[in-house]
N, C-alpha and C positions, 0 to 999 in steps of 0.2 A: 231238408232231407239229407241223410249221411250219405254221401259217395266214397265209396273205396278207394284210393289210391292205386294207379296202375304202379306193376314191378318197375316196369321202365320210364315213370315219372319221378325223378327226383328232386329234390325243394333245393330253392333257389337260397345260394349265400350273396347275403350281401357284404359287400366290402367298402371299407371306409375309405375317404378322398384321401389323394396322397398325392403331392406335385414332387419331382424332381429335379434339382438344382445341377446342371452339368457344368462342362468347364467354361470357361469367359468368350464369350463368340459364337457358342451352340444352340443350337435350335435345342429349348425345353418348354414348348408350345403344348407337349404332352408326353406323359408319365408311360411307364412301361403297362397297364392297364387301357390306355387309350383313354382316361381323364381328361377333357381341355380346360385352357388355363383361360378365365374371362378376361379380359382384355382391361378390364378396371384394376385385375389384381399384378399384372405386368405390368399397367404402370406405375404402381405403387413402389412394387420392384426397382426400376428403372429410377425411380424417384429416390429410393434409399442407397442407391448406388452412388448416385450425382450427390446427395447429403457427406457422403463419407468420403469421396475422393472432395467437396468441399472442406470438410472438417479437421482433415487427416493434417495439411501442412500448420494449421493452427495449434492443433492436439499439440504436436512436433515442436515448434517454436516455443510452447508453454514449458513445456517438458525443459528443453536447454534452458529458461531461462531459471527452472527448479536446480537442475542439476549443478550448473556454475556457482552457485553459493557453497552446495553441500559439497563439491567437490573443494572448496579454498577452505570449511571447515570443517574437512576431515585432514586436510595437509598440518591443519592448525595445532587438529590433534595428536598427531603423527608426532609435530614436532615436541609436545609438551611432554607425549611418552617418551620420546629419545631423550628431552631433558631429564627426565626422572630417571629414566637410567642410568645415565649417567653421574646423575647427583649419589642415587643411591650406589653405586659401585664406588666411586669415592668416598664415600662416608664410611663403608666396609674396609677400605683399603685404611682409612686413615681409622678409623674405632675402635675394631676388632683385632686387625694385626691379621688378619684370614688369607690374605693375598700375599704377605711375605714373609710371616715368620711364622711358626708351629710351636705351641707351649705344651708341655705336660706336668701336670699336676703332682708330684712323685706321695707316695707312702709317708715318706717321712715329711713333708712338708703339712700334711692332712693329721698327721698329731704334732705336729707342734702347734698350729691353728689349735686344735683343741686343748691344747694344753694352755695357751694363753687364752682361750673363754674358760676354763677351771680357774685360773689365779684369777681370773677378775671377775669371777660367779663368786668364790670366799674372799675377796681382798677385805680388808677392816681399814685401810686409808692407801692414800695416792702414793705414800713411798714402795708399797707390795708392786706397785705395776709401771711406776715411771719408764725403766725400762724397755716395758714392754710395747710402748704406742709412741707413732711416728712422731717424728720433732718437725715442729713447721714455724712461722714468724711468729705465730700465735700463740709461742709456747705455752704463756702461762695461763689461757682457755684452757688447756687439755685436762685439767681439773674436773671440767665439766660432766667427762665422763661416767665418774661415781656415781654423778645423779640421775645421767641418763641411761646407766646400763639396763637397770631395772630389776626384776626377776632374774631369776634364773634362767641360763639360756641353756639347755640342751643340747647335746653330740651325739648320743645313741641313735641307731639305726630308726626306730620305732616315730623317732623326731621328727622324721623326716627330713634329718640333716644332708645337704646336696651341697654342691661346689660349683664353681664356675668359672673358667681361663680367661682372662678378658682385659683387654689395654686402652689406657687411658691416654690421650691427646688433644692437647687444643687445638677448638676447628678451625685454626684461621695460622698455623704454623706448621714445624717442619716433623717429619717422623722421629727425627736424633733427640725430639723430645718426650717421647713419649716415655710411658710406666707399665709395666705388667704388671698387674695385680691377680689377685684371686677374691673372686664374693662368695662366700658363703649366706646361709639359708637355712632355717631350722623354725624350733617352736620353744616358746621359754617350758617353764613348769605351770605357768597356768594356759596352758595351749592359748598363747597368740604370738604371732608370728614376728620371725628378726628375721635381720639380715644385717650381714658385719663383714667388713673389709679388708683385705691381708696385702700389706704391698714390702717389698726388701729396701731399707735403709742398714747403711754400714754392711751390706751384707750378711745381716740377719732379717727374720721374717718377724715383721710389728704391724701393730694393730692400727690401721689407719680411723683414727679417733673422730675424724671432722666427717669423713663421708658416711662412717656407722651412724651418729646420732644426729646426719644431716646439720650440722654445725656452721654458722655464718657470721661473719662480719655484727650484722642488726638480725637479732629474733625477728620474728614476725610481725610480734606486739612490738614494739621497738620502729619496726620498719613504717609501719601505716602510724605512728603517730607521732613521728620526729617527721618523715615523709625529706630523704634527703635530698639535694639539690645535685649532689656529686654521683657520679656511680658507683654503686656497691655490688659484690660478689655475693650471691642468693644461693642456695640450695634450696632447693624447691621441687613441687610437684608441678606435671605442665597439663593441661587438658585444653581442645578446642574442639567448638561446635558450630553447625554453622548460626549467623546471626550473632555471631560474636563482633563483627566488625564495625563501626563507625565513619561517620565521615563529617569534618569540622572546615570550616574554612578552604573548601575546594580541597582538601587530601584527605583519603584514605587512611585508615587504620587496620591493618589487622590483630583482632584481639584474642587474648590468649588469658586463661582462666590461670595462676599459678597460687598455691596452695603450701601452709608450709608443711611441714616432715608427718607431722603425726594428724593435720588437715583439720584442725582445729580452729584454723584462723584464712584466709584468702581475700585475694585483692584480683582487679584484673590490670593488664598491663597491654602495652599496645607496641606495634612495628609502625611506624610509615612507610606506604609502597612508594610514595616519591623519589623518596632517599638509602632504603633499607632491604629494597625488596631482596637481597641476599641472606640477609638474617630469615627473613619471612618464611622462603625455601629449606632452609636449614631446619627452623623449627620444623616445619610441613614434613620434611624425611624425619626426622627422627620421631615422628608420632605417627609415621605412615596416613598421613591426613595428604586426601585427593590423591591418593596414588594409583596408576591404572596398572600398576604393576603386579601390586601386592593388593590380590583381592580382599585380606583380613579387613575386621574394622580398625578404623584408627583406634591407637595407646590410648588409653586413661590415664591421667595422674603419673605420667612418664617423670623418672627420674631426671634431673637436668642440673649444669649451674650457671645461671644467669647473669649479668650486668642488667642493673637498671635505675634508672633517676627519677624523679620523681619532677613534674614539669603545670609550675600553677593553670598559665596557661591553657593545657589542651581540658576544655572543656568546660563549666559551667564553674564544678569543684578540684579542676587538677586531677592529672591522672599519671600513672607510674607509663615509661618507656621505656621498651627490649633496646638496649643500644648494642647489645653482644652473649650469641649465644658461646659461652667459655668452652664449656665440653657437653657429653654426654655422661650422665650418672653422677653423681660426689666425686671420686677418684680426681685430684686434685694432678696431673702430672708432676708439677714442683709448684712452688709458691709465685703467684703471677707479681 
């Protein structure tokens, strides 16, 4: 049977259990509700309390014993970025010329560069340009030039003809040696790309002939099948990646992919970190390889010129060795 509910009976809310955690030493036997706590689930309490004041000096000990490593290599790191720094501010100071001297490229230097890629875009033989291209020990290589010029190189703005202020040094001497050059940059007439050298002998501006057409001692072909005992001076392309390295008879190598001018031809060639590890570094900055500095990727096919021999030896079939990085780029400062 239906009963009415009286006005002054109202329905009952229920409320869900709800304990309260007060501070450390407090009576929380019961909740602001008037809830009691069974006494099975206080001990459990009391139990996980004892677990964690157990557990806590352990946790603690693990912890320093995580930490002590990571903190000797991060010091480790710390120190490898201060090397890089360092190396790299050096290589600036001695490459570029950025730190003590200021070049500017004038108007009239920028056509006469052009004007000696016009006489050697029509020359018809090497008497039109002798004048025009540095004299080095090698003189009578400089020949080579005719064959390598190629096409037509272009100077019109549309070329994308650019310029570039830049000084030549080797890395392992003093700055009273160095060269100021200029590299140019453009596109022949059948659009693929140059790049040609300008540096002052006698105090006019000639055409540095060995660095244009990557010019060496032994071609390529030449170099991998005479495979010489001596060192010889390379112009070369440099690339590394990792898993380039080796390891023979309890030492290290690090290996470096080098390429010649036009990358037609390549061999790899190797450092020993035993004895070498300066070269090693030296390659490494000037390809920006491993550097926590310069977040870019590492250089590809980085311009360089090299020392290397060729050693039966290290390996199954012999293999070439960096004994000296010369410089960076062609740019020859004088004749080593």
């Amino acid at each position: 049977m239906y009963l009415p509910r009286r006005e002054d009976q109202k329905p009952k809310i229920l409320m869900p259990y709800r304990t309260k955690i007060g501070t450390f030493g407090e009576d929380v036997s019961k909740d602001n509700l008037g809830a009691e706590i069974s006494s099975e689930e206080g001990d459990s309490f009391w139990v996980w309390i004892f677990l964690i004041g157990l557990l806590a000096p352990i946790f603690a000990y693990v912890l320093f014993l995580v930490q002590v490593p990571s903190q000797e290599h991060e010091q480790q790191r710390v120190e490898v970025i201060e090397n890089q720094l360092l190396n790299r501010l050096e290589q600036i100071d001695k490459n570029s010329g950025e730190l003590n001297q200021e070049f500017y490229t004038t108007i009239e230097e920028i056509e006469d560069i052009k004007s000696i890629i016009q006489k050697l875009n029509t020359a018809k033989s090497y008497n039109e340009i002798e004048g025009l291209l540095r004299k080095t020990i090698h003189y009578e290589a400089d020949r080579f030039i005719m064959d390598e010029w190629g096409v037509e190189r272009l100077t019109n703005p549309l070329s994308g003809f650019q310029w570039q202020e830049m000084t030549a040094q080797f890395s392992n001497k003093s700055r009273s040696e160095s060269v100021r050059y200029i590299k140019v940059a453009g596109r022949r007439s059948d659009y693929s790309g140059y790049h040609a050298y300008f540096v002052y002998q006698d105090n006019s501006l000639v055409l540095d002939w060995q660095a244009t057409i990557g010019w060496s001692e032994f071609s390529f072909d030449e170099l991998l099948q005479s495979k010489p005992r001596r060192a010889v001076s390379v112009r070369c392309l440099l690339k590394k990646q990792p898993g380039y390295e080796i390891r023979l008879n309890g030492t290290t190598y690090s290996g470096y992919l080098i390429s010649s001018p036009n990358l037609d031809a390549y061999t790899f060639a190797y450092v020993p970190l035993d004895t070498h590890q300066q070269i090693d570094r030296n390659l490494k900055d000037a390809l920006n390889y491993g550097s926590f500095i310069i977040k870019e990727p590492p250089l590809e096919n980085k311009r360089v010129t090299l020392k290397i021999s060729y050693q039966e030896e290290l390996g199954k079939d012999g293999n070439f060795i960096i004994t000296e990085l010369l410089h960076d780029e062609w740019v020859t400062p004088k004749d080593p």
